[in-house]
N, C-alpha and C positions, 0 to 999 in steps of 0.2 A: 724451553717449553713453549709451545706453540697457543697463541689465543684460542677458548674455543670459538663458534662459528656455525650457525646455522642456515648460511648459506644454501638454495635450494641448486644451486649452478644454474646455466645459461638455457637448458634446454626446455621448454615448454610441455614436454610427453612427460614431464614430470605430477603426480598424480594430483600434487598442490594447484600447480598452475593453471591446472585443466579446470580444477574444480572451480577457482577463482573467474577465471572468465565463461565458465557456461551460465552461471551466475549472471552474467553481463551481458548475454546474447541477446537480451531483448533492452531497446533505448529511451522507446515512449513512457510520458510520465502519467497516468490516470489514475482516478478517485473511481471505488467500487460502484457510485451512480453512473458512471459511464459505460463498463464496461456493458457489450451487446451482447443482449441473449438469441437474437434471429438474424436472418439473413439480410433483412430488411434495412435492420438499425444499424448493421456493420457497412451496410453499402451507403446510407447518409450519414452516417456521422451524427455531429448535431443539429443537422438540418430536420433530422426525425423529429423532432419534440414538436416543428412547426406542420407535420404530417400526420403526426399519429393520433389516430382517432378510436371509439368506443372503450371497452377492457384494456387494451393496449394503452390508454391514456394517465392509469388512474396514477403508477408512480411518476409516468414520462412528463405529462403536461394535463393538469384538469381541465383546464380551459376549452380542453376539445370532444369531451366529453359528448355535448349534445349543441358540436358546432355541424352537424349533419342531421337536423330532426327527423329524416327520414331514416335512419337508420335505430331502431329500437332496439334492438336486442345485439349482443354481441358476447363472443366468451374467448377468452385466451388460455390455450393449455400450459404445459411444462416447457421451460427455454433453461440453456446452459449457457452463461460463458464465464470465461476467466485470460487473466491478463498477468504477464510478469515485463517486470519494468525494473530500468534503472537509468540512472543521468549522467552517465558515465561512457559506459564502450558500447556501442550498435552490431548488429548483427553483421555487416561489412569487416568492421576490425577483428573480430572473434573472426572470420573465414581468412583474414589475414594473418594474424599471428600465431592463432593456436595449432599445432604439432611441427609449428619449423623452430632452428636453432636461431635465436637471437642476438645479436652484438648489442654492444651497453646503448648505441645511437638509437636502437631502435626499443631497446625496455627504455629509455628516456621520452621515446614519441608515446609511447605505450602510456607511461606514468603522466604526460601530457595533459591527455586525457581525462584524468580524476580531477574533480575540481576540490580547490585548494581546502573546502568546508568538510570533505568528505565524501563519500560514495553513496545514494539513498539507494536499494533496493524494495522495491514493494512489488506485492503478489494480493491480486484483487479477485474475486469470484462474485458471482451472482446467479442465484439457482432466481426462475421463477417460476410460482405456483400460478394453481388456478385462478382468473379473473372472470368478474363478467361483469359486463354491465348492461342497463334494464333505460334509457331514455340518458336523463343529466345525472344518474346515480348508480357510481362503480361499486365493487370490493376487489380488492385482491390481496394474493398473499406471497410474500417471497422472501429470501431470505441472503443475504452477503457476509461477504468477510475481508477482511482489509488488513493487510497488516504492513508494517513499512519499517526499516532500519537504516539506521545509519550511522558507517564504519569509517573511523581517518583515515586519511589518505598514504600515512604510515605505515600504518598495516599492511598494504600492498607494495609501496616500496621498501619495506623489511622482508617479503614474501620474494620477491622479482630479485633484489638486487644480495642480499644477503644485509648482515649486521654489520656497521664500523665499530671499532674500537672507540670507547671511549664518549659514542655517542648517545643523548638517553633519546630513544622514540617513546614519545608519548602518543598513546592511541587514543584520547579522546577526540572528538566526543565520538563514544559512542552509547546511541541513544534508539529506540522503538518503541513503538506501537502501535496492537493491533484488537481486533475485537470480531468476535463473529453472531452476527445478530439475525433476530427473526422478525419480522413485522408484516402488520397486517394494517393494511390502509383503506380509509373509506374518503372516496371522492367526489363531488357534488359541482357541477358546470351550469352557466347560464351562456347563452346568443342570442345576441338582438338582432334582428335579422334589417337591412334599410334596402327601399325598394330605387330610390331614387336619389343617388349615392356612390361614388368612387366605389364608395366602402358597401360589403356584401353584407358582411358581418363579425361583427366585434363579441367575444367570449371572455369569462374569466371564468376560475375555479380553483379550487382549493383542497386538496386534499389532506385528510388528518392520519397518522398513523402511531399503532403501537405498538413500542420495539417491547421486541423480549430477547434480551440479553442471553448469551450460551457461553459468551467466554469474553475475558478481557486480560492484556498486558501491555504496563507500560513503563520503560526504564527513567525512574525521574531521575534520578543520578548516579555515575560513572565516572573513574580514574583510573586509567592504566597507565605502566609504564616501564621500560627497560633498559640495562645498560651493558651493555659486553664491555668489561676490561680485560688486561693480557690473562691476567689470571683468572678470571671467575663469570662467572652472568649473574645478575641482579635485578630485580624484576618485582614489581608489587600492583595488586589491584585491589578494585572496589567499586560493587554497583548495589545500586537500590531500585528495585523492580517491584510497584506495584501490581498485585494477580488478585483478581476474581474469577469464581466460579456460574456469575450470572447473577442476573440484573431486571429491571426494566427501568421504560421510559417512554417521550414521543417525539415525533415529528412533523414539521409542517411544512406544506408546499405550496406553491401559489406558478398561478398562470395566464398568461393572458394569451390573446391571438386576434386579429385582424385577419380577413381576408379580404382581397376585391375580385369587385366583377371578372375582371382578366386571370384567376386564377392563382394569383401571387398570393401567399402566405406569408405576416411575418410574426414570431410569436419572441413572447417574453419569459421565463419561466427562473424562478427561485427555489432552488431545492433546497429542503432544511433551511431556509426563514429564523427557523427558531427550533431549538432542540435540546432535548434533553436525558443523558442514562445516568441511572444511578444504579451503582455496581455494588450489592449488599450478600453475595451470596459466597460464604467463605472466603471472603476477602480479606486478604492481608499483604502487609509489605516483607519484603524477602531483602534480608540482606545477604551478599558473600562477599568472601573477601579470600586473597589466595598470594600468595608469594613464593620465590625460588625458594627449594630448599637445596641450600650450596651442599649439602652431604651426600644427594642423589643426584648431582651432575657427575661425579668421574663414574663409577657405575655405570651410569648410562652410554656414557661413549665408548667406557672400555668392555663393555659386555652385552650391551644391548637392553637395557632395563626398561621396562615397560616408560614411557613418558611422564605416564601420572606421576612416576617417583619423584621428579622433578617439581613438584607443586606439592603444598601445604596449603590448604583451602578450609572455609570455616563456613558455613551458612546459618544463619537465622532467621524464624519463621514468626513475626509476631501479627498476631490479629488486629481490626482495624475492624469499624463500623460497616465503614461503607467508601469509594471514589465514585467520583461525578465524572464525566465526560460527555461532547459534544459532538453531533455528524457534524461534517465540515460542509458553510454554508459553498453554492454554487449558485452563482448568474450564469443562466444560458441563453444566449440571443441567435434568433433562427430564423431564415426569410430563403422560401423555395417556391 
């Protein structure tokens, strides 16, 4: 009698493998405040926060709010963007590897590549609403979402290479969190403007904001894990994932900027300073938990039985008050 074996085989046109690295097509790692909603802020980078002035100011940098006293009025429409990331495989590798047939040398460069803690995937958006601002005093309104996981490096060498006998893969950690929020930010800047002076003019500002929560999850604890012996598969899990339904809470932001006479800008900027969400809206922790059922594995291989027969799983839903969570602080330093 032959071990079983779920082995995917060598070739990549396999529906797994596909799915596994398109997953990975993108390498950069960013926080939902970075990603760019215009063309402007895509082509500097972080050099924007030391450029961007009036409505455009009020999440990016307060400080620059009314470093232009000539300019009064200002308004910003609707901006889209979004970002998928991971710290793993680059868009290069994925045009490398995916639909040729592999030898073990090269799923070994391939596995390489995961680092040893596991794989982060995250996917970031930032919708922005209308802004405007009126002299040193913004509003605006926008909205993000962020969410990030991370899967052992097991996992994908049990995926690539197939199962040993005898060995247990344990998949932790795996672990996420994400959150999809709305806020509305009000921003307020001063410049001192020096006539006789390197320095043009020195800014700072401050913006306050109020998140309103739309959705939150976060896995605080996970166990998995599996064993192929000649006879059987064995296999048990367990996570606990915090979920809410919504929230609120706020944020703070601080900015500084320098400019001089010769045009040089160099600015300082704190996103989330200080923060805070409190997730009270159908919120509870979820437990499951799920293991091989050894009576639905010959079935399965000798007949084709759907997979879930394969798994015994249990979930539990109990309510909780409320979870806390934090935007994640950011130093941005910028000089253009």
């Amino acid at each position: 009698m032959l071990p079983y074996s779920i082995c995917p085989g060598r070739n990549l046109k396999s529906r797994l493998c596909k799915v596994i690295f398109v997953c990975f097509c993108f390498a950069s790692v960013v926080s939902a405040s970075d990603i760019f909603s215009n063309a402007r802020q895509y082509g500097l980078g972080g050099a924007y926060s030391a450029m961007v002035q009036g409505a455009e100011a009020t999440f990016s940098n307060p400080a620059n709010l009314y470093l232009n006293p000539k300019q009064k009025f200002s308004m910003n429409l609707l901006g889209l963007g979004v970002e998928l990331s991971n710290n793993a495989i680059s868009h290069n590798s994925y045009q490398r590897y995916v639909g040729d047939y592999l030898d073990d040398q090269e799923i070994d460069d391939m596995l390489s590549l995961i680092p040893a803690d596991g794989v982060n995937l995250r996917s970031d958006a930032k919708l922005q609403g209308i802004g405007i601002a009126y002299g040193p005093v913004s509003f605006g309104i926008r909205g993000f979402s962020s969410y990030s996981s991370i899967f052992a490096r097991e996992l994908f060498e049990l995926a690539l290479k197939g199962n040993e006998l005898d060995r247990i893969y344990s998949f932790s950690p795996v672990s996420g969190e994400g959150m999809s929020v709305a806020a509305a930010g009000l921003g307020l800047g001063h410049s001192f403007t020096f006539t006789e002076s390197v320095v043009k003019n020195f800014a700072f500002g401050v913006t306050l904001s109020y998140l309103y929560g739309l959705s939150f999850t976060r896995v605080s604890e996970s166990d998995f894990y599996t064993e192929t012996t000649f006879t059987d598969i064995e296999g048990d899990g367990s996570l606990v994932a915090e979920y809410a339904e919504g929230g609120d809470g706020y944020a703070v932001n601080l900015g500084t900027t320098i400019a001089l006479f010769n045009d040089i800008r160099a600015s300082v900027v704190l996103q989330n300073v200080t923060s805070l969400m409190e997730w009270d809206k159908n919120a509870k922790n979820i437990l499951f938990h799920f293991n091989m059922n050894e009576n639905g594995l010959e079935p399965l291989l000798d007949a084709g039985s759907p997979i879930d027969s394969v798994f015994v799983t249990q979930d539990t839903s109990i309510a909780v008050s409320k979870f806390t969570s934090r935007l994640p602080s950011v130093l941005r330093l910028a000089m253009m």
